[in-house]
PDB file of N, CA, C and O in Angstrom:
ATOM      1  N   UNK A   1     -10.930   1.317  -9.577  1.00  0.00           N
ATOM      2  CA  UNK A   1     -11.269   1.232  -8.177  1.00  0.00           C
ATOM      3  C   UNK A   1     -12.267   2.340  -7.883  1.00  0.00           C
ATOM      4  O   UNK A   1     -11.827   3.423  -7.495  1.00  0.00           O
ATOM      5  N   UNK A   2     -13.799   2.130  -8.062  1.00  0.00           N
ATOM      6  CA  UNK A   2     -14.516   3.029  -7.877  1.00  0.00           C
ATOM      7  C   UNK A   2     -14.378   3.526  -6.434  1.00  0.00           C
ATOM      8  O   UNK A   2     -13.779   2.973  -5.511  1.00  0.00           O
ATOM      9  N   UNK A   3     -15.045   4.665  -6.426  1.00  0.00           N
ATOM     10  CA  UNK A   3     -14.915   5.971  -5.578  1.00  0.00           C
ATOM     11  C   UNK A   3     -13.633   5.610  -3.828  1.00  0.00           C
ATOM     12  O   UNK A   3     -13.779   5.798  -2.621  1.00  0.00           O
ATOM     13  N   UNK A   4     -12.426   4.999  -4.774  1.00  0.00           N
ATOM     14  CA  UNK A   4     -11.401   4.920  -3.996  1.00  0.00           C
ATOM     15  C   UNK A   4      -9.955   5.929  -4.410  1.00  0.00           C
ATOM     16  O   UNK A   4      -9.450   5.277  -5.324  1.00  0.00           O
ATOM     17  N   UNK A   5      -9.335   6.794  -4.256  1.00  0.00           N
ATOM     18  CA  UNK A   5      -8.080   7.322  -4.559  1.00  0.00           C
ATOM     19  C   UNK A   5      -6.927   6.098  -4.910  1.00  0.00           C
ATOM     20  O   UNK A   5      -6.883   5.147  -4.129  1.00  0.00           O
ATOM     21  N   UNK A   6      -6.201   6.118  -5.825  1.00  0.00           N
ATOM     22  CA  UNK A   6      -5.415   4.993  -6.428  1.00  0.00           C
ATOM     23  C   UNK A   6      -3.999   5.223  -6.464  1.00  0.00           C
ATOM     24  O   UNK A   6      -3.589   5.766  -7.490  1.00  0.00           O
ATOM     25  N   UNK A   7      -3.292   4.982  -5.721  1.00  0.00           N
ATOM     26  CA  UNK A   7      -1.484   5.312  -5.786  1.00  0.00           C
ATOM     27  C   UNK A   7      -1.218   3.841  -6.086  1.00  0.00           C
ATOM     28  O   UNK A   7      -1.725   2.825  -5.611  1.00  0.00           O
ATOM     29  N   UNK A   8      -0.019   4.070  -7.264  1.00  0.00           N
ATOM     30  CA  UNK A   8       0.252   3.190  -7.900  1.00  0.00           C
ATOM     31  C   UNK A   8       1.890   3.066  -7.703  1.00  0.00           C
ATOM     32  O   UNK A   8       2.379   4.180  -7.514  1.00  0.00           O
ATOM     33  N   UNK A   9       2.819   2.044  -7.700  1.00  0.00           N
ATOM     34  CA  UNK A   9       4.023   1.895  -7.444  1.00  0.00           C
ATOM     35  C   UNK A   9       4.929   0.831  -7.431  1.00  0.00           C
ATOM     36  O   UNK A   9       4.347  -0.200  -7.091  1.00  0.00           O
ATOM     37  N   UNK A  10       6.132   0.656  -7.665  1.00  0.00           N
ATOM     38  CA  UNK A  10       7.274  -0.227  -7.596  1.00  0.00           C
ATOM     39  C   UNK A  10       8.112  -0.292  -7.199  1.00  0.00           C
ATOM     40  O   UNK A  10       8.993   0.442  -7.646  1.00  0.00           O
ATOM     41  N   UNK A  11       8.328  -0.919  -6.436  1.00  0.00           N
ATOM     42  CA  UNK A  11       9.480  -0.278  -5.491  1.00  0.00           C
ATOM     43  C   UNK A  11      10.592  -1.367  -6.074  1.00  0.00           C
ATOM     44  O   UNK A  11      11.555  -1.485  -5.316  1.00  0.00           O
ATOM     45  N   UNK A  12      10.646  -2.151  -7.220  1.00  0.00           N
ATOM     46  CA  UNK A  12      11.554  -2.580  -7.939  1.00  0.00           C
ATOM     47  C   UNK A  12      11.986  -1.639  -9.052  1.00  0.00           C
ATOM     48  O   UNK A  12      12.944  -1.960  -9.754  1.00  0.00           O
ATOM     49  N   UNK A  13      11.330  -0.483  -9.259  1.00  0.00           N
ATOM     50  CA  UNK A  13      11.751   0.223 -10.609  1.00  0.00           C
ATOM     51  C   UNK A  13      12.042   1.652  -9.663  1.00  0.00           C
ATOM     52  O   UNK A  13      13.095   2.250  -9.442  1.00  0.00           O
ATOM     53  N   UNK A  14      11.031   1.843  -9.342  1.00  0.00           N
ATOM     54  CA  UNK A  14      11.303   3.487  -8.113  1.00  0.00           C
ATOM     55  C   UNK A  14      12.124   3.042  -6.990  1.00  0.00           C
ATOM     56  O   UNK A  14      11.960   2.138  -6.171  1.00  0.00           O
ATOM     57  N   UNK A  15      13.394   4.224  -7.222  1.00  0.00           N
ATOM     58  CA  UNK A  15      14.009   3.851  -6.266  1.00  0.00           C
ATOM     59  C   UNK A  15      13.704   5.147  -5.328  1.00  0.00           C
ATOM     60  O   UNK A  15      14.370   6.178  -5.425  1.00  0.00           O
ATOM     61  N   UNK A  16      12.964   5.038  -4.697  1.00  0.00           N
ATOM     62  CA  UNK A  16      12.401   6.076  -3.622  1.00  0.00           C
ATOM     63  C   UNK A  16      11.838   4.896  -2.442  1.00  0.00           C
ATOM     64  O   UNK A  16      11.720   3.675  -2.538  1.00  0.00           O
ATOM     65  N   UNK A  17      11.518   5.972  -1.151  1.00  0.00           N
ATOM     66  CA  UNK A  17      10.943   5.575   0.342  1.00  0.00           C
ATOM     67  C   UNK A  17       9.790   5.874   0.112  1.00  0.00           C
ATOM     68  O   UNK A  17       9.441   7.048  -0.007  1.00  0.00           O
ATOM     69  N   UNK A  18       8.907   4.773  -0.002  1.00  0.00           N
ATOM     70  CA  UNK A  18       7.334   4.975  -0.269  1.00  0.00           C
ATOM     71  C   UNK A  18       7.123   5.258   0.973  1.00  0.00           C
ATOM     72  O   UNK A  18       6.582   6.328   1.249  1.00  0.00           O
ATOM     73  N   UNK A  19       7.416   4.570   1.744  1.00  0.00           N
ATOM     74  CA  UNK A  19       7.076   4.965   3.435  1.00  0.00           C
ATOM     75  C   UNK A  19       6.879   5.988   4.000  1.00  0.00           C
ATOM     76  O   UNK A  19       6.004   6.146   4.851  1.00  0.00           O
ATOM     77  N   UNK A  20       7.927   7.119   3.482  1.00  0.00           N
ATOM     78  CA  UNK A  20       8.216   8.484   4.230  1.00  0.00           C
ATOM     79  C   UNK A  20       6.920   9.183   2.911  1.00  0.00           C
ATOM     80  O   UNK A  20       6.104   9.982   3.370  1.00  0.00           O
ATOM     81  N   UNK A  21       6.852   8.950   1.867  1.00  0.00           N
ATOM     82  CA  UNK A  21       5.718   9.703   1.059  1.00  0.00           C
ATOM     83  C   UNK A  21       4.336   8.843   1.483  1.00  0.00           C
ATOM     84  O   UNK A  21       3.353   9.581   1.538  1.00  0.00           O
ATOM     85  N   UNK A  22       4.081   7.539   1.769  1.00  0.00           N
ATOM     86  CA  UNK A  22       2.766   7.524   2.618  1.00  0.00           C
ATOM     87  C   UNK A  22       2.557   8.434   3.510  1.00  0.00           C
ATOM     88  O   UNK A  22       1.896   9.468   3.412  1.00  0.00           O
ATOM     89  N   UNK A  23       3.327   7.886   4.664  1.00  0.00           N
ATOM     90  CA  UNK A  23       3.279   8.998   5.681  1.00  0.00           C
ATOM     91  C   UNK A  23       2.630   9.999   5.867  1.00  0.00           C
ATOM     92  O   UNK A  23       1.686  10.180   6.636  1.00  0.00           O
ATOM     93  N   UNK A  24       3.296  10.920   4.915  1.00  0.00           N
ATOM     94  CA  UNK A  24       3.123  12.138   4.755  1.00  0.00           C
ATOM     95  C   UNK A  24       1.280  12.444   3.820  1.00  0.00           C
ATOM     96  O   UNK A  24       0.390  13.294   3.841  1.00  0.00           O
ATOM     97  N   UNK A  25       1.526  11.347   3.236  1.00  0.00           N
ATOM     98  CA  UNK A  25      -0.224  11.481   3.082  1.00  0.00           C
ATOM     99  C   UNK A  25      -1.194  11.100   3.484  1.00  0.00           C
ATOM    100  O   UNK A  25      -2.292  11.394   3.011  1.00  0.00           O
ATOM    101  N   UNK A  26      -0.881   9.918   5.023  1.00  0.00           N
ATOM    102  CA  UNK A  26      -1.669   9.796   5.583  1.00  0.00           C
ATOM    103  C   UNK A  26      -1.817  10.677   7.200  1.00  0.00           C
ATOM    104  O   UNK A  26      -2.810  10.761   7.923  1.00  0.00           O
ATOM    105  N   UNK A  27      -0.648  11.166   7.367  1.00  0.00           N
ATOM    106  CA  UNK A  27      -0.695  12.178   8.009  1.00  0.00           C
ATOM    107  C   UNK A  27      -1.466  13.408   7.722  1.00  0.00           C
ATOM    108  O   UNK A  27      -2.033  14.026   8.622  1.00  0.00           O
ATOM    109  N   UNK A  28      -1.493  13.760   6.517  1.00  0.00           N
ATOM    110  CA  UNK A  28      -2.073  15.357   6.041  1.00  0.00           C
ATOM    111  C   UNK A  28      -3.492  15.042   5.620  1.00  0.00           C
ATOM    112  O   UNK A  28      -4.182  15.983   5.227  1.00  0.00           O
ATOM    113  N   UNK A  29      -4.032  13.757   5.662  1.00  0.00           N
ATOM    114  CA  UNK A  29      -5.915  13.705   4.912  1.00  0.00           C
ATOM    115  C   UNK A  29      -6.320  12.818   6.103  1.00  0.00           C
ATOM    116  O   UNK A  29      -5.816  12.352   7.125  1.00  0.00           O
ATOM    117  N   UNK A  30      -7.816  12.827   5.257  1.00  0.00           N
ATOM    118  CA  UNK A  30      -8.443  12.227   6.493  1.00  0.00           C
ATOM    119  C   UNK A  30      -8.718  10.902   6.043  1.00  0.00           C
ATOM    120  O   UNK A  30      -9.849  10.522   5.740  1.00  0.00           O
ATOM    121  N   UNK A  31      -7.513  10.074   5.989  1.00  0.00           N
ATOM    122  CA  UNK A  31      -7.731   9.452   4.745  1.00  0.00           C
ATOM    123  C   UNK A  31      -8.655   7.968   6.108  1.00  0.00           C
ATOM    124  O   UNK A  31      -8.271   7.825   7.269  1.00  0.00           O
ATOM    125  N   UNK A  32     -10.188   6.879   5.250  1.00  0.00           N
ATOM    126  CA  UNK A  32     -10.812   6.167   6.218  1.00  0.00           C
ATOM    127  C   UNK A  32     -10.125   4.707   6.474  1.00  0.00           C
ATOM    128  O   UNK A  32     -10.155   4.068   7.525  1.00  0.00           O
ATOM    129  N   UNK A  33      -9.396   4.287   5.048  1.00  0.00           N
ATOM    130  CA  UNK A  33      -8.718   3.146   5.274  1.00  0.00           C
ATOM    131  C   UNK A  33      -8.215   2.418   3.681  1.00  0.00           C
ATOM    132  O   UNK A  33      -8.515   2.710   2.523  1.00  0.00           O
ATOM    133  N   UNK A  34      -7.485   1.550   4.165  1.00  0.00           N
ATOM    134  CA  UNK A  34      -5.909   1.597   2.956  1.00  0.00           C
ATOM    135  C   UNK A  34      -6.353   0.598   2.918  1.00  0.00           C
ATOM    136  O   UNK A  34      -6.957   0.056   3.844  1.00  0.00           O
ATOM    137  N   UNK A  35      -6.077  -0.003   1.474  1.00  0.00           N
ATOM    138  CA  UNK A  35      -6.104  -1.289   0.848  1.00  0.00           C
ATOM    139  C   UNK A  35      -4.901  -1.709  -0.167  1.00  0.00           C
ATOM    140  O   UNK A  35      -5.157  -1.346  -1.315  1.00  0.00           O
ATOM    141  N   UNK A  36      -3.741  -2.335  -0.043  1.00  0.00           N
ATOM    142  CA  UNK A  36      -2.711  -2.582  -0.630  1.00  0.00           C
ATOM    143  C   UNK A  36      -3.528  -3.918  -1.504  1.00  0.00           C
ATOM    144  O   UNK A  36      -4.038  -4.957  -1.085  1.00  0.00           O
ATOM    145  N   UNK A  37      -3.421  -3.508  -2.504  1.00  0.00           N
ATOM    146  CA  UNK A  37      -3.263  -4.537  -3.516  1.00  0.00           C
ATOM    147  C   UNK A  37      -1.791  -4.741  -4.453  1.00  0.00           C
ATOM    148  O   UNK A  37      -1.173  -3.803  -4.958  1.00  0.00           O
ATOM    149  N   UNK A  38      -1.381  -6.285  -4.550  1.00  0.00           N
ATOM    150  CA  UNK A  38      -0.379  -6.575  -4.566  1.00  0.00           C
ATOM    151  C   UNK A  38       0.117  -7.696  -5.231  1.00  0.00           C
ATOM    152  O   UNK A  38      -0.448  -8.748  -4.932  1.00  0.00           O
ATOM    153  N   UNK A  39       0.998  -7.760  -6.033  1.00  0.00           N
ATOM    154  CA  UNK A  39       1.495  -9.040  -6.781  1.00  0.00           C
ATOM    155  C   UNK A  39       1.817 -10.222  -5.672  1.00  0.00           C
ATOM    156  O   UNK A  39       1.961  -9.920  -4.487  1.00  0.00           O
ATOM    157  N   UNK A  40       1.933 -11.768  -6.194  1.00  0.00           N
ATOM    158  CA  UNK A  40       1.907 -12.446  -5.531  1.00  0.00           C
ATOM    159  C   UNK A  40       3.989 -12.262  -5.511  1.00  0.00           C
ATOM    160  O   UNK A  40       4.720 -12.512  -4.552  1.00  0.00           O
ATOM    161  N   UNK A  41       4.223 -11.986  -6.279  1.00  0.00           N
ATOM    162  CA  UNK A  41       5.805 -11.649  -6.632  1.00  0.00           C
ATOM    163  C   UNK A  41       6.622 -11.126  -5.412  1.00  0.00           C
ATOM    164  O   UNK A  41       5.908 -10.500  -4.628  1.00  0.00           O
ATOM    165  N   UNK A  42       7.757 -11.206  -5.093  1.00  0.00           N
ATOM    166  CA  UNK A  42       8.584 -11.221  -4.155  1.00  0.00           C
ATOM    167  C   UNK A  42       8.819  -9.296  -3.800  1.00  0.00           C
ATOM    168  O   UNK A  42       8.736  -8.536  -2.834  1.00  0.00           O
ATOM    169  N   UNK A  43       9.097  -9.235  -5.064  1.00  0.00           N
ATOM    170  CA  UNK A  43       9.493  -7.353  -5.096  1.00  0.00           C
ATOM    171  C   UNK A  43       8.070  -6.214  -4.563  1.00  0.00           C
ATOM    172  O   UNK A  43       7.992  -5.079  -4.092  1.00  0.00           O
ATOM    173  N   UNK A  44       7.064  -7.342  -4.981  1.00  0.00           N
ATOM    174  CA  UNK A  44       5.564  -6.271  -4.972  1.00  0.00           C
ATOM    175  C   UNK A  44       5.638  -6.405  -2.952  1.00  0.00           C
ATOM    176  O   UNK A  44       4.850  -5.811  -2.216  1.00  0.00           O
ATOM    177  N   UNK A  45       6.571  -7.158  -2.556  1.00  0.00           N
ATOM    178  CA  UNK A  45       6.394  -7.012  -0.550  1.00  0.00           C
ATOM    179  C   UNK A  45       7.266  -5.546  -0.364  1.00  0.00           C
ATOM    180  O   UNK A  45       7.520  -4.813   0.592  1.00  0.00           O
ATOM    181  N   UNK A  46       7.464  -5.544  -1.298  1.00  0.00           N
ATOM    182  CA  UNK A  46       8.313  -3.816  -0.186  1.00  0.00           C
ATOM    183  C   UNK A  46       6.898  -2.830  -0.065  1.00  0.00           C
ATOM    184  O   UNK A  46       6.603  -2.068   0.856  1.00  0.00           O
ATOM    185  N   UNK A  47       6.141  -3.119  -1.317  1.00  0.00           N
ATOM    186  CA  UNK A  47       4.798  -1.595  -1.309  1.00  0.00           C
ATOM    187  C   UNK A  47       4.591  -2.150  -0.068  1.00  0.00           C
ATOM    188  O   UNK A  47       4.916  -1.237   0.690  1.00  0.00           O
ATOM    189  N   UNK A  48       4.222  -3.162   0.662  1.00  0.00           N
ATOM    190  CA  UNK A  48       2.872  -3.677   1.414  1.00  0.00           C
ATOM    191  C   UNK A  48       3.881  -3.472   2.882  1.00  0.00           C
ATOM    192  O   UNK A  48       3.392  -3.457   4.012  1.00  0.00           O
ATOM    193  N   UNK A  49       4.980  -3.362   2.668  1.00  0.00           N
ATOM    194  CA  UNK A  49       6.305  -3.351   3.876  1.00  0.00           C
ATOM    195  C   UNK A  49       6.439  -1.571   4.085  1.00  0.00           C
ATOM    196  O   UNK A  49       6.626  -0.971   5.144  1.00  0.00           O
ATOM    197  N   UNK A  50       6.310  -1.122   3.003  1.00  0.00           N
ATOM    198  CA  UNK A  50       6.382   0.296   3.009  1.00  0.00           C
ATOM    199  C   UNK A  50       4.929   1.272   3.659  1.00  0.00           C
ATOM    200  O   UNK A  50       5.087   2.461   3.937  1.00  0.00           O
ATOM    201  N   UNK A  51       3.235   0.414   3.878  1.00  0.00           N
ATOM    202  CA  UNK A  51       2.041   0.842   3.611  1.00  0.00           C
ATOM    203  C   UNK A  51       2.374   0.687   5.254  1.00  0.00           C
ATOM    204  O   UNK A  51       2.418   1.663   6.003  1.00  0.00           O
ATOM    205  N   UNK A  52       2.627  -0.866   5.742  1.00  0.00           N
ATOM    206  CA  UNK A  52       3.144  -1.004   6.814  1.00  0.00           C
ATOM    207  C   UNK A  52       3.392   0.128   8.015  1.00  0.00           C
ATOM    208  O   UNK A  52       2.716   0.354   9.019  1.00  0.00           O
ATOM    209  N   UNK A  53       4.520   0.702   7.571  1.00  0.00           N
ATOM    210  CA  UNK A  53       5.623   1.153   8.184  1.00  0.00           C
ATOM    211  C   UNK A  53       5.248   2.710   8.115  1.00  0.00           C
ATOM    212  O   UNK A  53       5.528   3.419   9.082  1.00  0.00           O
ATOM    213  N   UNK A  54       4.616   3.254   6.983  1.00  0.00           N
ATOM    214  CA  UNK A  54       3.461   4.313   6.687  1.00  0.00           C
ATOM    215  C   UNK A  54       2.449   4.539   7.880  1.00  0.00           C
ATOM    216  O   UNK A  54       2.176   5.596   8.448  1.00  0.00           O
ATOM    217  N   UNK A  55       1.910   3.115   8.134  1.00  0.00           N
ATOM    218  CA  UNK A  55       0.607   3.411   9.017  1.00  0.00           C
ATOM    219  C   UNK A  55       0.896   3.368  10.485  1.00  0.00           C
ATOM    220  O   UNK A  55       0.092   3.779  11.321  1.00  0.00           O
ATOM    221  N   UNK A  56       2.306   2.755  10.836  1.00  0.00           N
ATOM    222  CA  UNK A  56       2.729   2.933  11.947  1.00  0.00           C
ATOM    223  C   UNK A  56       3.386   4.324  12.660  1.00  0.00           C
ATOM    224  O   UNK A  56       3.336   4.807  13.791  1.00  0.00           O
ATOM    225  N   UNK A  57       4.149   4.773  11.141  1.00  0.00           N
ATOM    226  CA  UNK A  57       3.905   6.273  11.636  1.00  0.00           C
ATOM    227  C   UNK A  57       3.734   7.071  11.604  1.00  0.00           C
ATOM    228  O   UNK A  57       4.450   7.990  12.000  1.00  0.00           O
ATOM    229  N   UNK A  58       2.565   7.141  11.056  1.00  0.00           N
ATOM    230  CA  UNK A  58       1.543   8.333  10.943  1.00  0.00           C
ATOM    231  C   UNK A  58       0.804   8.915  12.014  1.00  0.00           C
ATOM    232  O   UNK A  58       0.243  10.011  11.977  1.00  0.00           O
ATOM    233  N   UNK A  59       0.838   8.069  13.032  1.00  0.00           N
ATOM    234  CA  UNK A  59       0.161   8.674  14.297  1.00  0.00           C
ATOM    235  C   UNK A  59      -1.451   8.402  14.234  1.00  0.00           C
ATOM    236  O   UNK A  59      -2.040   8.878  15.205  1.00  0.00           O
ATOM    237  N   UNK A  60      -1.956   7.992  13.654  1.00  0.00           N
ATOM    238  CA  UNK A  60      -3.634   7.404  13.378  1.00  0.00           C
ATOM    239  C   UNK A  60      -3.473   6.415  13.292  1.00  0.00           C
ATOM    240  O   UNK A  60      -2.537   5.834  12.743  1.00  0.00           O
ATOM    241  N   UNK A  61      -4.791   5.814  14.076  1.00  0.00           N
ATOM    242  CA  UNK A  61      -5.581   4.147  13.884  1.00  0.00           C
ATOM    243  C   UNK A  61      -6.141   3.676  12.373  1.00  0.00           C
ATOM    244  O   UNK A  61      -7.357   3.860  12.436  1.00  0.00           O
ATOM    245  N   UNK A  62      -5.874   3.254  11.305  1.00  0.00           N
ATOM    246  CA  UNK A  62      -6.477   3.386   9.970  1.00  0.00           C
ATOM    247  C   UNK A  62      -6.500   1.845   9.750  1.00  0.00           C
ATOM    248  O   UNK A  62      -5.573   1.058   9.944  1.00  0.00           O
ATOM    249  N   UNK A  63      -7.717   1.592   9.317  1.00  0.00           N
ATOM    250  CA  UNK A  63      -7.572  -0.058   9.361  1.00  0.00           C
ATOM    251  C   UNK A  63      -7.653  -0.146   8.035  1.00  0.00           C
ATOM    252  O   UNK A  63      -8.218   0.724   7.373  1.00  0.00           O
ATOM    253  N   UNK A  64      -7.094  -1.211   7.504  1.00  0.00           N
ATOM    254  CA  UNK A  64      -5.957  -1.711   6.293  1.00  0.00           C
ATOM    255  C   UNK A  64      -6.261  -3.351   6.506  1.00  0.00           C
ATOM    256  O   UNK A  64      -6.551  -4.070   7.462  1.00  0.00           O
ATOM    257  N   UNK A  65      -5.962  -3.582   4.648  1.00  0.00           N
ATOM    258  CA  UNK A  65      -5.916  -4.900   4.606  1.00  0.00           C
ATOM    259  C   UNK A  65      -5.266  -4.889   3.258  1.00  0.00           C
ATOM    260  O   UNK A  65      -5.186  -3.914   2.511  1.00  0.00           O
ATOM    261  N   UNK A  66      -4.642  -6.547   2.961  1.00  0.00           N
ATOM    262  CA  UNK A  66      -4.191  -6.456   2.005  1.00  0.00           C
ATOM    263  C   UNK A  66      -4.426  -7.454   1.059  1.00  0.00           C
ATOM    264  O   UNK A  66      -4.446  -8.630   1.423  1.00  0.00           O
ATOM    265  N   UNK A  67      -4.647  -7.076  -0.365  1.00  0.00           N
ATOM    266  CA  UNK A  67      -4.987  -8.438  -1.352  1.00  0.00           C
ATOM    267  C   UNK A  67      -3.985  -8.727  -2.139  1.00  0.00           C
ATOM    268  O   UNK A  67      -3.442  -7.928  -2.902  1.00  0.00           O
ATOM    269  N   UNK A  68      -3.631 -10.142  -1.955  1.00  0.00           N
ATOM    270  CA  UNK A  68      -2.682 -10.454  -3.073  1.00  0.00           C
ATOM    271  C   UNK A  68      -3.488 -11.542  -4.117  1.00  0.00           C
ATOM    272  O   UNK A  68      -4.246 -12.512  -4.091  1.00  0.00           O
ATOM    273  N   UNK A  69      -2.536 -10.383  -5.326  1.00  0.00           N
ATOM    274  CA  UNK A  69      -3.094 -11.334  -6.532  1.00  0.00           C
ATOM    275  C   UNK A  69      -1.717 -12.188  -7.318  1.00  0.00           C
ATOM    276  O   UNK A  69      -0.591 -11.910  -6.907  1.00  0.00           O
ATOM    277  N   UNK A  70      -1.840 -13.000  -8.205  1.00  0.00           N
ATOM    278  CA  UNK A  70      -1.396 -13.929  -8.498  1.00  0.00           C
ATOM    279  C   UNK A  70      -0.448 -13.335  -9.806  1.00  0.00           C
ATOM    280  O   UNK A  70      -0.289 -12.127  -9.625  1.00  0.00           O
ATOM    281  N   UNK A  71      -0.064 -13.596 -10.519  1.00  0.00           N
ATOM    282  CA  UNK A  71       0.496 -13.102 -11.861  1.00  0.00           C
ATOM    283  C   UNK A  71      -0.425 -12.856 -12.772  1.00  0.00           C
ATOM    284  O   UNK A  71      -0.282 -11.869 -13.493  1.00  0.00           O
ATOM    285  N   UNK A  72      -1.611 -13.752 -12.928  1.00  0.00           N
ATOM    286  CA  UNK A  72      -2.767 -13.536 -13.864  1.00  0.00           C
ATOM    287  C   UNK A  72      -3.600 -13.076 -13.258  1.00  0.00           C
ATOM    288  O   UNK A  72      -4.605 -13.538 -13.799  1.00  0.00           O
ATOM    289  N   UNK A  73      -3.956 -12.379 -12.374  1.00  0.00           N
ATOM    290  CA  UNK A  73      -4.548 -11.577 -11.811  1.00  0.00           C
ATOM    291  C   UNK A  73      -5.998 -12.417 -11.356  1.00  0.00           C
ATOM    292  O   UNK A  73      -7.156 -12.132 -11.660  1.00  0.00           O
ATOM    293  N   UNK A  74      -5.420 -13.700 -10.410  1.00  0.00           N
ATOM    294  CA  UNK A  74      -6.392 -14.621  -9.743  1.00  0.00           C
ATOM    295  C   UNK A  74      -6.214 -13.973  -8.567  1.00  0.00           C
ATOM    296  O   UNK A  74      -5.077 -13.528  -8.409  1.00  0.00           O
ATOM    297  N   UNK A  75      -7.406 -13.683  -7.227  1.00  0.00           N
ATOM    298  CA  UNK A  75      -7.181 -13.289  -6.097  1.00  0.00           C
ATOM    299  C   UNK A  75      -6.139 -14.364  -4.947  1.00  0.00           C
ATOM    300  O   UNK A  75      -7.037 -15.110  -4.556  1.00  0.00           O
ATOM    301  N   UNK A  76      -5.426 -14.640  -4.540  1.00  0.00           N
ATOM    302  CA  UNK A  76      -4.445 -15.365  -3.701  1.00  0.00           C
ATOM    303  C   UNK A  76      -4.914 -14.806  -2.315  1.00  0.00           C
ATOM    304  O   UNK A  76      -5.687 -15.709  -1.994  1.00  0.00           O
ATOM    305  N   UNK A  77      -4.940 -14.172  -1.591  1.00  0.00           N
ATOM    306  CA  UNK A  77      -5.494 -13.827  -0.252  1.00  0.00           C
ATOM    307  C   UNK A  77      -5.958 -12.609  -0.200  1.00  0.00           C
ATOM    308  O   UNK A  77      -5.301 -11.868  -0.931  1.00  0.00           O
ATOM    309  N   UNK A  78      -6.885 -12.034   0.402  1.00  0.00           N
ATOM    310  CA  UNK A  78      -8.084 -11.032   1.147  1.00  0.00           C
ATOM    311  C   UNK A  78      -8.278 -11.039   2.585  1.00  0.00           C
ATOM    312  O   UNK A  78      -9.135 -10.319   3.096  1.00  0.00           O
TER     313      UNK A  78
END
């Protein structure tokens, strides 16, 4: 992902609150805007539930979108 910062995660294997560690990093940078990329898979909805819930409370406007890809890594929505 050229000249983008890359956090990577599972929230089927990590059992941690991605939410409360977004947060906290979109609270502390200046960060311009989030792009969840994402399995088409059932488990890969908590990252995109967690990026969510991150950007709601962080207290900033940050515009976000999200791509889901497929198992073979076909694009499914943008």
């Amino acid at each position: 992902m050229k000249n983008k910062i890359t956090i990577i995660g599972c929230p089927k294997l990590d059992k941690t609150d991605y939410s409360v560690k977004l947060t906290t990093i979109l609270k502390n940078n200046n960060i311009k805007s989030v792009t969840v990329v994402r399995m088409e898979v059932p488990c890969c909805g908590g990252i995109e539930s967690a990026t969510i819930t991150a950007l709601k409370n962080c207290g900033k406007l940050i515009p976000w979108e999200v791509i889901t890809l497929s198992t073979d890594g076909v694009i499914l929505e943008a």
